[in-house]
C-alpha positions as CSV (number, residue, x, y, z in Angstrom):
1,X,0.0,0.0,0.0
2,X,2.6,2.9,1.2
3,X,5.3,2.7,3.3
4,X,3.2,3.6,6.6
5,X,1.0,0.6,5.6
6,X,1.9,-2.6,4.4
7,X,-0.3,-5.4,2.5
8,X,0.8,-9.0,2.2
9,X,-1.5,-11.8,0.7
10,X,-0.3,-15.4,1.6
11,X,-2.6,-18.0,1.0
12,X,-5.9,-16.3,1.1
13,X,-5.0,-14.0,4.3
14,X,-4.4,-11.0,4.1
15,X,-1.9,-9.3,6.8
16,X,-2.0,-5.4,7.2
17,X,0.9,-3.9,9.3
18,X,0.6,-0.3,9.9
19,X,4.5,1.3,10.5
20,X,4.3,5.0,11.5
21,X,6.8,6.1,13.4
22,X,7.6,5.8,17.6
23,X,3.6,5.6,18.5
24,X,2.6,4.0,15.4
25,X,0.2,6.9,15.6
26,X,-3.0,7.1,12.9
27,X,-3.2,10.1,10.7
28,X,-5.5,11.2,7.8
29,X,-2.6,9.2,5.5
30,X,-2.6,6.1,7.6
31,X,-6.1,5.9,7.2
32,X,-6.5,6.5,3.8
33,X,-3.8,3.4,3.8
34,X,-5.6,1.0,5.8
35,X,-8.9,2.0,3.7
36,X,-7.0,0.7,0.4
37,X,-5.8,-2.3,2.2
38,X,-9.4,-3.4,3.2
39,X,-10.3,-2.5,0.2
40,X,-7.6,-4.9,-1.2
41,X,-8.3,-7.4,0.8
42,X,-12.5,-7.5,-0.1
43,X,-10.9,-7.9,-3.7
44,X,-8.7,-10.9,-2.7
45,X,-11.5,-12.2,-0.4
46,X,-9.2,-12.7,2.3
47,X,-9.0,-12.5,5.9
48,X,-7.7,-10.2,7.5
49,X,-4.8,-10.2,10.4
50,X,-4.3,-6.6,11.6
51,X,-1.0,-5.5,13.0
52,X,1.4,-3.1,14.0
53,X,5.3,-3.1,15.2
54,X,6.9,-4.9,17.4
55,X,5.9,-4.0,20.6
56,X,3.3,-1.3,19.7
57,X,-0.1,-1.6,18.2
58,X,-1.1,1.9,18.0
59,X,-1.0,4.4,20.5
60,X,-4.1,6.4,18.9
61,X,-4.8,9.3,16.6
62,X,-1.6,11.8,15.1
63,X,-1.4,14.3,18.1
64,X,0.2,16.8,15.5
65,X,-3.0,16.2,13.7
66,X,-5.9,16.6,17.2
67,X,-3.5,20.0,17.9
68,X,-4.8,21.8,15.5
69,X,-7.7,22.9,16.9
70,X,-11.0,21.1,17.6
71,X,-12.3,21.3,14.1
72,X,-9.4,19.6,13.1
73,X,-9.6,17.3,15.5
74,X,-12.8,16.3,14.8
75,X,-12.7,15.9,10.8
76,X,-9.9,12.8,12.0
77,X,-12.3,11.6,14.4
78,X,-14.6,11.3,12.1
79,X,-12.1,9.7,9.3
80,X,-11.6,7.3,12.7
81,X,-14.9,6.7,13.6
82,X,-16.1,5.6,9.8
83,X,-13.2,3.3,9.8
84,X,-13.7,1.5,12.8
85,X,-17.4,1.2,11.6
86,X,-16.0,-0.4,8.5
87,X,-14.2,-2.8,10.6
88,X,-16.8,-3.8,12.7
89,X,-19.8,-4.6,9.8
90,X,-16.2,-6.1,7.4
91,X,-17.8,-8.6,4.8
92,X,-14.8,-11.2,6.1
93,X,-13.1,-12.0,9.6
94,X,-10.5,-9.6,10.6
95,X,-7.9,-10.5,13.4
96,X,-6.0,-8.1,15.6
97,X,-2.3,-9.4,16.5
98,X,-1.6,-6.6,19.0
99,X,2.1,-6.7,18.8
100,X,2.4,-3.9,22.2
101,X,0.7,-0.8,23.2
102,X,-3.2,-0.1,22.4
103,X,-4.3,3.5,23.3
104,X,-7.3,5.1,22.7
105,X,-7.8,4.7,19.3
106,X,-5.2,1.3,18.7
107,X,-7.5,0.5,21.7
108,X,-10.9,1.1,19.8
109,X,-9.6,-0.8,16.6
110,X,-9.4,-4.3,19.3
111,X,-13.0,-3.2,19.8
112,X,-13.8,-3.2,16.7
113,X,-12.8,-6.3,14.6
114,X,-13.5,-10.0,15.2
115,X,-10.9,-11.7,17.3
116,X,-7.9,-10.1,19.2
117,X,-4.4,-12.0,20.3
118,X,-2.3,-9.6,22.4
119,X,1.6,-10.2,23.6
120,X,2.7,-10.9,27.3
121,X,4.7,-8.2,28.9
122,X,4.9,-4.8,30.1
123,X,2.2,-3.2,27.8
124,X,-0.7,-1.0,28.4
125,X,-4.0,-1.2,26.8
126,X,-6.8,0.8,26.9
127,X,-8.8,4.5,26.8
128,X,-7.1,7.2,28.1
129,X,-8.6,10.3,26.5
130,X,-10.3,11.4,30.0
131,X,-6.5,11.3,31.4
132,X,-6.2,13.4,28.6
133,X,-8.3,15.9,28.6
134,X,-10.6,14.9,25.8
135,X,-14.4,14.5,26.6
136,X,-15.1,11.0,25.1
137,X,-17.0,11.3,21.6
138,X,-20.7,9.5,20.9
139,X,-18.9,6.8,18.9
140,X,-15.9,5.8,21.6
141,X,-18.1,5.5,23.9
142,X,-21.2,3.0,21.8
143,X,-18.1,1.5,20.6
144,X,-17.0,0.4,24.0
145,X,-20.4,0.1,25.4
146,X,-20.5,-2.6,22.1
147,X,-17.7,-4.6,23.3
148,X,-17.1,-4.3,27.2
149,X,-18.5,-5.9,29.7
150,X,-20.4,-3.1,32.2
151,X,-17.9,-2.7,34.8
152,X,-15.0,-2.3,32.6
153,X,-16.6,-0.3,30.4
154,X,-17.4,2.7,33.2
155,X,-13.9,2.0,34.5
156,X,-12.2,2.6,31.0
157,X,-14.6,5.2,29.6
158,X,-15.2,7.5,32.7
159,X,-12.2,6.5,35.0
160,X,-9.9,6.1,31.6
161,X,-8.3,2.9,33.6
162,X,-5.3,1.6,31.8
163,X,-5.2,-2.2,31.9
164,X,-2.0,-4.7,31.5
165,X,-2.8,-7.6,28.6
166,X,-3.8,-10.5,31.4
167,X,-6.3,-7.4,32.7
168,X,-7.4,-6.1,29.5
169,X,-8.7,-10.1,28.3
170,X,-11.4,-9.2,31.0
171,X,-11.8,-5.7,30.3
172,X,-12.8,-6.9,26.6
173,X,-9.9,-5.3,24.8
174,X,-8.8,-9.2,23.9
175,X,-9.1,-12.7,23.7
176,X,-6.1,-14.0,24.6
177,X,-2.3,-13.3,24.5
178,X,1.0,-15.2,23.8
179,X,4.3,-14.7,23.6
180,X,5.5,-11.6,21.5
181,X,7.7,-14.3,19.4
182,X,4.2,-16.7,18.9
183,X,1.7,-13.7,17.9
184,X,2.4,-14.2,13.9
185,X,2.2,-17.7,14.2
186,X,-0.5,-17.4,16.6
187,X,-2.5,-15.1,14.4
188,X,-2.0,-17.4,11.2
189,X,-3.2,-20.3,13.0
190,X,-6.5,-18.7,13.8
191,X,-7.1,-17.4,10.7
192,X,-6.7,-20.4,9.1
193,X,-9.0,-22.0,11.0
194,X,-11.7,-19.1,10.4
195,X,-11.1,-20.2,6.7
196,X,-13.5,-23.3,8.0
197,X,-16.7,-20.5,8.2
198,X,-19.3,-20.2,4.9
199,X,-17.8,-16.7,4.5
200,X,-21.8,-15.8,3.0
201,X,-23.1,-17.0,6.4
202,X,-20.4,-15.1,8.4
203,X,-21.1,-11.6,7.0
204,X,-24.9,-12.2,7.2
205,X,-24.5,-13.3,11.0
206,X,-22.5,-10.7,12.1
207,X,-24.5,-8.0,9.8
208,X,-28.0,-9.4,11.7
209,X,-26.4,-9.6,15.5
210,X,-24.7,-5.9,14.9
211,X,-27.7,-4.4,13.2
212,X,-28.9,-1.9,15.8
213,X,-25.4,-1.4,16.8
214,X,-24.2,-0.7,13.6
215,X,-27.6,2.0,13.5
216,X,-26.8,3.9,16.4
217,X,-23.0,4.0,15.7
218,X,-24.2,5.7,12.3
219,X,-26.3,8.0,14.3
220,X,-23.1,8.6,16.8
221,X,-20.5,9.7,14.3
222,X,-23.5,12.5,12.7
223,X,-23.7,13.6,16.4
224,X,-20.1,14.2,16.8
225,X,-19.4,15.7,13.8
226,X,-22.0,18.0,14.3
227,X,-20.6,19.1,18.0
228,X,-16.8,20.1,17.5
229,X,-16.5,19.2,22.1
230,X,-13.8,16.5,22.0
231,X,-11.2,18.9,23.2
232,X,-14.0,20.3,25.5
């Protein structure tokens, strides 16, 4: 795709490493990248394994980018929002090999895709844009209402609690972790075994069970495009 996303098809899965820098941060570029590659990979009807560097999945949105001022801000939020919407309704399964680091929006992109294998060790995973001093936006917060299990979710969206990758399987950030050296591996293995669903079935199934989510997530990102209060 570019050199800040890459796109390799093996064998009818398709793996998408995003490579941008120290926080593997997600700009209007990166996007635009990650768009092509899922666009790619609906042409190669593959599944997907989504990934980052070694030791860091993403640790959000291009701060250079949210700086500019809250209309700013908002217009990648937006570009955000509409892509994590894409991965959540995605026509094929999409895997998250969280090589490190999730913050806020890496964090919302586990939320958002079918299966997620995180690495042991020292990482941190979760939604800090309270800690931050952003207000959390309509979609962030249906998204992680989507995914979480009550208690975690008021602890990560209003206390912005930052959780290790044993604590985040609970929270609802993953599904399981292994060794940094065994996440490829790992991540192949269950893909290959998702090649076992009726791919018609599996879009129709996860279309039907997301339906109202996938309505008021719609609804969300009109809301928060309308109210320029993240920075608020």
């Amino acid at each position: 795709m570019t050199e800040l996303v890459t796109y390799e098809l093996n064998d009818g899965i398709a793996t998408i490493t995003v490579n941008n820098g120290k926080a593997n941060a997600l700009s209007h570029e990166v996007f635009d990248a990650l768009n092509a590659a899922l666009d790619q990979a609906e042409q190669d009807k593959a599944i997907v394994i989504l990934t980052g560097q070694p030791g860091m999945f993403s640790g959000g949105y291009d701060l250079k980018e949210m700086q500019k001022g809250p209309k700013e801000a908002m217009a990648l939020v937006k570009v955000g929002s509409t892509f994590t919407r894409r991965l959540a309704a995605f026509p094929l399964p999409v895997i998250a090999a969280c090589s490190g680091h999730a913050i806020a929006k890496g964090a919302f992109v586990l939320l958002s895709v079918d299966y997620r294998i995180g690495v042991e060790g020292g990482f941190k995973l979760g939604l800090n844009e309270v800690a931050i001093g952003m207000t959390m936006h309509h979609a962030g917060i249906e998204i992680a209402r989507h995914r979480m299990p009550a208690p975690y979710f008021y602890r990560s969206v209003v206390n912005a609690e930052i959780f290790n990758p044993e604590t985040a399987i609970a929270a609802g950030f993953l599904d399981e972790i292994v060794a940094p050296e065994q996440l490829a591996e790992r991540a192949n293995a269950v893909a290959t075994h998702m090649k076992q669903l009726n791919m018609r079935a599996h879009k129709q199934t996860k279309l039907k069970t997301k339906a109202a989510y996938l309505e008021k997530l719609d609804w969300c990102i009109e809301q928060d495009a309308a109210h320029f209060d993240v920075l608020g």
